[in-house]
N, C-alpha and C positions, 0 to 999 in steps of 0.2 A: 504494500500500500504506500503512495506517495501521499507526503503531507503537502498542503501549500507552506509557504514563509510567508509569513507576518511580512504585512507591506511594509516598506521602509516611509517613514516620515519626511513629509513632502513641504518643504519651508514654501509659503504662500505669503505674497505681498501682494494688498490692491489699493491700488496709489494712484495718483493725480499725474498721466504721461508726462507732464513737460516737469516733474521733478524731481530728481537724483532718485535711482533706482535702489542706493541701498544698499546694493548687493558687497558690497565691500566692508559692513559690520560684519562682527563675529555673534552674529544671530546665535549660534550654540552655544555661550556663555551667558547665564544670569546679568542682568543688566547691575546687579548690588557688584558684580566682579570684574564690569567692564575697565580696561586701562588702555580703550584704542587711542591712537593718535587725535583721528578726530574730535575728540570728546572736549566740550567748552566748560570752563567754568562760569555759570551766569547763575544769578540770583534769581532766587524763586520761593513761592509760600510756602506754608506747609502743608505736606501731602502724605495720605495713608498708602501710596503707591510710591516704589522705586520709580524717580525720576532722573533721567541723565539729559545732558545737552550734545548735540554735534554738530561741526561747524561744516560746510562744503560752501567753501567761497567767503563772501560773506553772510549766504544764510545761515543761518542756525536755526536747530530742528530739538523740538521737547518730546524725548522717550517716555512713554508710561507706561511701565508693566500693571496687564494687568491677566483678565481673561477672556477669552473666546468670546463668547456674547455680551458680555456688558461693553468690550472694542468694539466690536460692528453697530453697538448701538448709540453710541456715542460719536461715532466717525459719521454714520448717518445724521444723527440730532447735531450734529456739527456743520455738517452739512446745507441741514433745512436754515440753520440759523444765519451761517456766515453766506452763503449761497444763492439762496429763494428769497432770504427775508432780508439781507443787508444789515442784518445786525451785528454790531461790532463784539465782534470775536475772535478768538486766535485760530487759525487759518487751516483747516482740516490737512492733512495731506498722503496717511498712510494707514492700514492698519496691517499688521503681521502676525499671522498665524502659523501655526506647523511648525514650530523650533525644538527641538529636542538636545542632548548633550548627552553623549557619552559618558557611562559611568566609571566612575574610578574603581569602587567595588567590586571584587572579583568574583562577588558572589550575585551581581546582579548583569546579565549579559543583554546586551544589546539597549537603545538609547534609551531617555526618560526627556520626559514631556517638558516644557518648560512655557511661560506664561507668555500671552498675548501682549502685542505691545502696542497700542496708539501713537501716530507718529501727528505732531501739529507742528506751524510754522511758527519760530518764537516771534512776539512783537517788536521790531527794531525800536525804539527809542522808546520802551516801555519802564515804567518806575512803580516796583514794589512798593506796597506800601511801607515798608519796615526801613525801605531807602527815605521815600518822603518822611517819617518819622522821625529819623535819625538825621535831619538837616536842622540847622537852625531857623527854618522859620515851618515849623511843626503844625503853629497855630495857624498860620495860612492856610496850610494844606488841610487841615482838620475840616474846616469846612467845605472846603471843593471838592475835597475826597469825599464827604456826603452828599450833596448834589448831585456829584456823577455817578453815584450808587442809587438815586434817587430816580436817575434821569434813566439809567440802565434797567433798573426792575420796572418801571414806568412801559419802555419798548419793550420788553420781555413781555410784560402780560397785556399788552397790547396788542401783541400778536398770537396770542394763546397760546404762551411759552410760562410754565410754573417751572423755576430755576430748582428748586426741590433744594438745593446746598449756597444759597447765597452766603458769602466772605469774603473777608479783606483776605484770606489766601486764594482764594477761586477769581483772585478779580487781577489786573492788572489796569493802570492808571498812565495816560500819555499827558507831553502840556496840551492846553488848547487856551492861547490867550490867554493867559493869567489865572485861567482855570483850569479843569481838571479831567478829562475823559476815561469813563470806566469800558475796560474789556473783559465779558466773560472767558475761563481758562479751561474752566472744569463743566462740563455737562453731563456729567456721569448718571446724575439722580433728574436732569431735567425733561419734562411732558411737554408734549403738545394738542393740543385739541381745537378745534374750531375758534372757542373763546373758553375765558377762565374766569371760572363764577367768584361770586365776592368772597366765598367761606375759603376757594382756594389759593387767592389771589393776597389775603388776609394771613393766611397761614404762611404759605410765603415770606410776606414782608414777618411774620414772626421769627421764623427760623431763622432769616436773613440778621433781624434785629441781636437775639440771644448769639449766632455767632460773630458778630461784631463786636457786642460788646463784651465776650472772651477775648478775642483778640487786641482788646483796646487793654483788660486787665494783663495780659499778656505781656502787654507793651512798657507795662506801666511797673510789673516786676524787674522789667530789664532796663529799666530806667530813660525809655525810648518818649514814655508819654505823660505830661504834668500829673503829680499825684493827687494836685487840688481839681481836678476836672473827673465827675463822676460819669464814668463809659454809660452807665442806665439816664445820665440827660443827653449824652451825645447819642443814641439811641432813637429815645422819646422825639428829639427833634428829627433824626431820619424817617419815623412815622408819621411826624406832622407833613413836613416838608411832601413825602410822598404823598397825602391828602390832596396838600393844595393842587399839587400838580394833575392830580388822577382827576381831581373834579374838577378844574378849569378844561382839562381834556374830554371829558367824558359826562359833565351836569346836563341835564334837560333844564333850559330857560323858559322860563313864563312870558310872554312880551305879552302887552296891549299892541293894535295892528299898525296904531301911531308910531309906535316903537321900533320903528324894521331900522332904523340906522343898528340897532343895538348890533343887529344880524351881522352887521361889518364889525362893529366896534370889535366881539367876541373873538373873528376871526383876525383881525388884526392884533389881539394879546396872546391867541393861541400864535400866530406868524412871531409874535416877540419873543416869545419862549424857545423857538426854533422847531414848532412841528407846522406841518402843514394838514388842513383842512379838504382831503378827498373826497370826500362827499357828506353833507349835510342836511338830515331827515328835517323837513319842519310840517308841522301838522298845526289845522285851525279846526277850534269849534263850530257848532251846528251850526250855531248863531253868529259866528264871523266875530265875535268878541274878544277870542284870544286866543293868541298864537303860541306854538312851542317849537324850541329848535333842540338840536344832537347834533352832534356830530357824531356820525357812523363808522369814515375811515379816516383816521388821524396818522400821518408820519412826521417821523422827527429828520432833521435836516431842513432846515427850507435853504437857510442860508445857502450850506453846502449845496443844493443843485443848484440853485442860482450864480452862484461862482462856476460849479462845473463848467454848466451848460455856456459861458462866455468866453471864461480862459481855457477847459480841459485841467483846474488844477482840482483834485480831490484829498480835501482835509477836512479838519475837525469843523464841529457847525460854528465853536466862538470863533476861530480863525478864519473860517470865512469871511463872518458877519466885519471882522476886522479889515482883512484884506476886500471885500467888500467897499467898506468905508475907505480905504484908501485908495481903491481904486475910483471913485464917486471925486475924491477930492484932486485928485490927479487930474482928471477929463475938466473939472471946472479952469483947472489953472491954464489946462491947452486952451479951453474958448478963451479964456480971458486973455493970453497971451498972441493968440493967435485970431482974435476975432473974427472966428468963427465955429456955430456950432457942427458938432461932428455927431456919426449912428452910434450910440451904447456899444454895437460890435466894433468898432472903429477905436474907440477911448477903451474898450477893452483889452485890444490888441496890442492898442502903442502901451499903456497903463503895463502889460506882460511884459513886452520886449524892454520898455524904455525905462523901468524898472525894476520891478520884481526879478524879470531874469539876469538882467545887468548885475545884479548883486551877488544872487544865486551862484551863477556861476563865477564871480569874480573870488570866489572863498576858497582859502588855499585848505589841496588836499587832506593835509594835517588835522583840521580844523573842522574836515564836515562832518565828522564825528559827536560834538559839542550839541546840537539841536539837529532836529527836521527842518528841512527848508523854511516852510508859512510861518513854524517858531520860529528862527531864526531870523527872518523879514520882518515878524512883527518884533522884536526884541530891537532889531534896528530900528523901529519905527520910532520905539520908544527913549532910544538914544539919540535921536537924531533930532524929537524934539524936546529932548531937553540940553540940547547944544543949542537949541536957536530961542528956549529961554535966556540961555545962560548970555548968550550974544544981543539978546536983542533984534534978531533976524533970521533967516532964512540962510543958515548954511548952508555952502556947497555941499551937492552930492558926494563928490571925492572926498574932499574932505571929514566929512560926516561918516562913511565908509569905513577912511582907513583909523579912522577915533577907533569906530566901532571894532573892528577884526583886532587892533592891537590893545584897548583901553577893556574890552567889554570879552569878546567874542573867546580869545587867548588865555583866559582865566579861569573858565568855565569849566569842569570837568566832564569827561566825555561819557557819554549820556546813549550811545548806540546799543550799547548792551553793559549791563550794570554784571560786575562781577561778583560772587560768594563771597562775604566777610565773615560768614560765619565757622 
């Protein structure tokens, strides 16, 4: 009688074509034992999974062991999120199955299993919280860092996404204009459904709320966060703060029919907040007495496509709203210099070339490590005027520049991947 042999274990990777294949890890070693070449040192939260970093080029790629199904579902929920829905999140890219390792034991013959791994794209110029914590100006970031956790569960269950493990380790945080942009890291535990009822949406923000404020005690053992600042008010306030925003997003208005400016007014403080207004239910009584409005489909960005869509540049929505504004003020100086007026696409083009990129690329290679570009423009903006306080005028561009790259730019510590101090 012939036996069969036991199929040999068949290492599987389904990845995203146009990105590094992989194949050059030592996939049959536990990732707790990895010492490849590639492997980066970058800062990261805390995770109940073995986490490693690998660089190919300048990307760098975040390993998570874990297992076979909870990978594929989480690569998929990773997917719908960063993908389908454009929500900001770390950038799916691989998941690996079929790895096995050769046993040392002589008593155990032939390979043994070894765990699934999730493979995401890390965020270049992303900032742990425990980085922002450990700067001196903690208190700044304390509140932008809730905002943007605010603003991020807000599009989560807006899209009928319940995050299930909201945290300052599940989160990552970029600049955006003097504030703060959150990115989910982890979707292990997160749903989707059509929409997300109040009990779960509620539950949510709890879980979210209770491990924050672990984290903030956390912080405050290690001497990273004031010990006069109670993490259950910085909390309380991420729940308020979330309120306002859910209900300015999502309230049904009462209006009298006199009232229909209000119908703009609404949509113009939802446009301030930086969501836009897709479609807007309004319903009248029998009797034509009173009216009520909703908003149905609410997205965030306005800014950001409104920049896209004139220059092609895509950043955070305060950065927009900023470059935005500086591009608005640029086009006024061409009419007025040039007495004549020119099309939005026209003052948006020269507004590109004849500054923004002017600068961009004048930034010596050394240095573009230091910020993202739209940060970095707007950080000169901010130097630039306060060289023409300090003058009394309207400093040269050049000059203003080279202030900035040597006075400002130079000092900065580089900010493209934040390394392990721990």
């Amino acid at each position: 009688m012939v036996f069969a042999q036991p199929a040999e274990p068949r290492l599987r990777i389904t990845s995203r074509v146009s990105d590094p294949d992989f194949l050059d890890l030592p996939w049959d070693v536990p990732l707790i034992d990895w010492t490849h070449p590639r492997m980066a040192n970058v800062a990261h939260g805390i995770s109940r999974h073995i986490v490693r970093f690998v660089a190919y080029g300048e990307k760098v790629f975040a390993l998570k062991e874990t297992i076979d199904q909870p990978a594929t579902d989480e690569y998929r929920m990773l997917r719908l999120l960063h993908d389908d829905f454009s929500l900001p999140t770390v950038k799916p890219i691989a998941v690996v199955k079929g790895r096995s390792a050769r046993s040392s034991d002589p008593q155990h013959v032939g390979p043994h299993p070894l765990g699934a791994v999730l493979i995401t794209r890390y965020l270049d110029f992303s900032l742990p919280y425990r980085y922002l914590f450990g700067s001196d100006q903690s208190e700044h970031y304390r509140q932008r860092l809730i905002d943007a956790l605010v603003v991020l569960l807000v599009r989560l269950h807006l899209h009928g996404v319940v995050w299930g493990d909201c945290s300052l380790s599940n989160t990552l945080f970029r600049r955006d204009a003097g504030s703060l942009a959150a990115y989910l890291v982890d979707a292990e535990t997160s749903e989707h459904s059509p929409s997300v009822s109040d009990e779960l949406r509620l539950n949510d923000l709890d879980v979210g709320a209770t491990n924050i404020a672990g984290g903030l005690l956390d912080l405050q053992s290690e001497g990273r966060f004031p010990m006069d600042i109670d993490p259950v008010s910085v909390v309380d306030d991420l729940r308020r703060r979330y309120d306002q925003l859910w209900g300015e997003l999502t309230r049904t208005d009462e209006l009298d029919p006199s009232e229909r400016f209000r119908i703009d007014q609404r949509i113009a403080r939802v446009n301030q907040l930086g969501f836009d207004i897709g479609e807007l239910a309004i319903e009248r009584s029998a009797d034509g007495s009173r009216l009520w409005i909703k908003p149905v489909v609410v997205e965030e960005g306005h800014h950001h496509r409104v920049l896209l869509r004139l220059t092609g540049l895509a950043v955070q929505e305060n950065q927009a709203r900023r470059l935005l504004g500086a591009m608005n003020a640029y086009g006024a100086w061409l009419e007025a210099t040039e007495g004549r007026s020119q099309p939005t696409a026209v003052r948006a083009y020269r507004w590109l070339s004849e500054r923004y990129d002017a600068l961009v690329d004048q930034i010596p290679t050394e240095l573009t490590d230091r910020l993202e570009p739209a940060e970095l423009y707007i950080s000169y903006l901010d130097h630039k005027k306060a060289l023409n306080a300090a003058a009394g005028r309207d400093v040269d561009e050049n000059l203003a520049r080279d202030s900035f790259l040597r006075s400002v730019l130079a000092n900065m510590p580089s900010e493209r991947l934040i390394a392990d101090d721990s």
